[in-house]
VOPAGU-2260 file (C-alpha; in pm, 1 decimal, decimal comma):
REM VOPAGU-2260
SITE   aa  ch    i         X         Y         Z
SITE  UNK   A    0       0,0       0,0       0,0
SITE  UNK   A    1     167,2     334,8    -123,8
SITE  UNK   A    2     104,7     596,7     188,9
SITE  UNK   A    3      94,2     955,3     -29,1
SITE  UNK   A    4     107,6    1242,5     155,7
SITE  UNK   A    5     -22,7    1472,2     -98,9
SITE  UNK   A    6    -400,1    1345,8     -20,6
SITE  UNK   A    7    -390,1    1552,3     312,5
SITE  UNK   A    8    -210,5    1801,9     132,8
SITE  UNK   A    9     141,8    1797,8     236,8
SITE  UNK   A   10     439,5    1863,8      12,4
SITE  UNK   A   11     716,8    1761,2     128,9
SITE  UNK   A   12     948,8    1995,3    -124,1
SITE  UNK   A   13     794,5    2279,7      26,4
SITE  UNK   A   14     777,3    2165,3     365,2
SITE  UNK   A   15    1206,5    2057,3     353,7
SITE  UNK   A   16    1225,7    2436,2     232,1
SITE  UNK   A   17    1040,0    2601,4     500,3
SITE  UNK   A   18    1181,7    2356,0     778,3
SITE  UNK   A   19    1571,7    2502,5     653,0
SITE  UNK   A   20    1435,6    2864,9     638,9
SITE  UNK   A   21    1275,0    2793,7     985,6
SITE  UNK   A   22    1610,5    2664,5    1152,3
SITE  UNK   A   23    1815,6    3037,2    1047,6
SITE  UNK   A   24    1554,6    3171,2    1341,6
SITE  UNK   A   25    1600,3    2936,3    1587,4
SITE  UNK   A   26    1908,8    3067,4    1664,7
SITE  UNK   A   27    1738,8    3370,2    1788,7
SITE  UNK   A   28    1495,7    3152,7    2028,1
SITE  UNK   A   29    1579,9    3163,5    2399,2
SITE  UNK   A   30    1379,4    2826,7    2540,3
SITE  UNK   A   31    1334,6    2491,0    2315,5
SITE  UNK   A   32     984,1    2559,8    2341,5
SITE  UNK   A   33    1037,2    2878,3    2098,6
SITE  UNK   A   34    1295,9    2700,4    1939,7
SITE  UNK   A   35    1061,4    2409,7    1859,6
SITE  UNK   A   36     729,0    2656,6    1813,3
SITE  UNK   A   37     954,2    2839,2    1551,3
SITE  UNK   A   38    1053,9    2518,6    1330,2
SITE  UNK   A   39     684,9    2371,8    1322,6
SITE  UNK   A   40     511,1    2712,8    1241,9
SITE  UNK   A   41     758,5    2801,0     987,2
SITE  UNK   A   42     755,6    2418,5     823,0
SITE  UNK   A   43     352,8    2437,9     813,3
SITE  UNK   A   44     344,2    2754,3     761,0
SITE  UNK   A   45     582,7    2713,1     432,2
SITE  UNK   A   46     333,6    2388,0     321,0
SITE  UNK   A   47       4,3    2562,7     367,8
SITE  UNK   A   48     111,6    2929,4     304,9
SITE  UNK   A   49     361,6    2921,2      24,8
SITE  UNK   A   50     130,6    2746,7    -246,2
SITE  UNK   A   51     -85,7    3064,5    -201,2
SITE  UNK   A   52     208,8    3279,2    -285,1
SITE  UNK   A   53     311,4    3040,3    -541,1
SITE  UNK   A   54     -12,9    3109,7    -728,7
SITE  UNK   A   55     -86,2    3442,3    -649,0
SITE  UNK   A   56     267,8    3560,2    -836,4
SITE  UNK   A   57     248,4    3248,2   -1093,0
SITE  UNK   A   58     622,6    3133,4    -949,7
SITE  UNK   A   59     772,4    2817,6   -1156,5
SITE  UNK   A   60    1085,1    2594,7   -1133,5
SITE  UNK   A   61    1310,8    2654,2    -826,7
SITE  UNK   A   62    1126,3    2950,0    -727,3
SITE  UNK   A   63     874,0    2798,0    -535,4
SITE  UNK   A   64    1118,8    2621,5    -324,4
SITE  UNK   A   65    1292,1    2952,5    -248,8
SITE  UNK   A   66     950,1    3054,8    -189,1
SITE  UNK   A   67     902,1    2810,0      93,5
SITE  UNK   A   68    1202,3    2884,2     257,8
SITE  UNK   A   69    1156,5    3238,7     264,9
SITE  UNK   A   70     805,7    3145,0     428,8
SITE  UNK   A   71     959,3    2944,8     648,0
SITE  UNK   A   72    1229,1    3198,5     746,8
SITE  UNK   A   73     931,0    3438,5     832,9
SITE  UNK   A   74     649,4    3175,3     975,0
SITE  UNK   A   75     416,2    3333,8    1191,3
SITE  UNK   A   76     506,8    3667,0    1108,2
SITE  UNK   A   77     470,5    3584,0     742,4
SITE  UNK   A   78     122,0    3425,1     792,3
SITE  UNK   A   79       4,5    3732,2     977,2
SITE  UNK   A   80     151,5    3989,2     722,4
SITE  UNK   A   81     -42,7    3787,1     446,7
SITE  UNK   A   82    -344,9    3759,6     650,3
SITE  UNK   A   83    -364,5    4205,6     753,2
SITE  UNK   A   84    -219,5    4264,6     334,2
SITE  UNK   A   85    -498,0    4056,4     161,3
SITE  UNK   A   86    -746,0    3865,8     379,8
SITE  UNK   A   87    -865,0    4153,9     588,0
SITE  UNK   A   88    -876,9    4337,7     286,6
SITE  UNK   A   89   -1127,1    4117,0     111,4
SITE  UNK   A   90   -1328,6    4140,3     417,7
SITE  UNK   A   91   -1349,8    4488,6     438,2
């Protein structure tokens, strides 16, 4: 039985990007509960976030990798800029 990850919509290219670009901030973390809060936001945030980004600029190729890391690198922060640029936006 083949187990794909895909159906529950996890990629792991993007996520491997984002967990990298999440690890350059740990370094900044004081506990290992920030450290490990940092590495899992900025991993899921890369899987679930980037593909938005990915479409919304019509990335190809290598890009979107690069586009998961930088998501990564930012996680939370990154999610909330999005979410105050464009969601609240649409809302208003």
């Amino acid at each position: 039985m083949k187990f794909d990850l895909g159906e529950f919509g996890i990629n792991i290219g993007l996520m491997i990007g984002g967990f990298f670009g999440s690890l350059i901030t740990v370094k900044n973390k004081r506990s290992l509960k920030e450290q490990l809060l940092s590495i899992v936001t900025g991993t899921m945030s890369a899987n679930y976030l980037a593909p938005v980004l990915i479409d919304w600029f019509s990335l190809t190729g290598s890009s979107q990798y690069g586009t998961a890391f930088i998501v990564g690198f930012g996680g939370l922060k990154m999610v909330e800029a999005v979410y105050e640029k464009f969601i609240n936006k649409a809302t208003s």
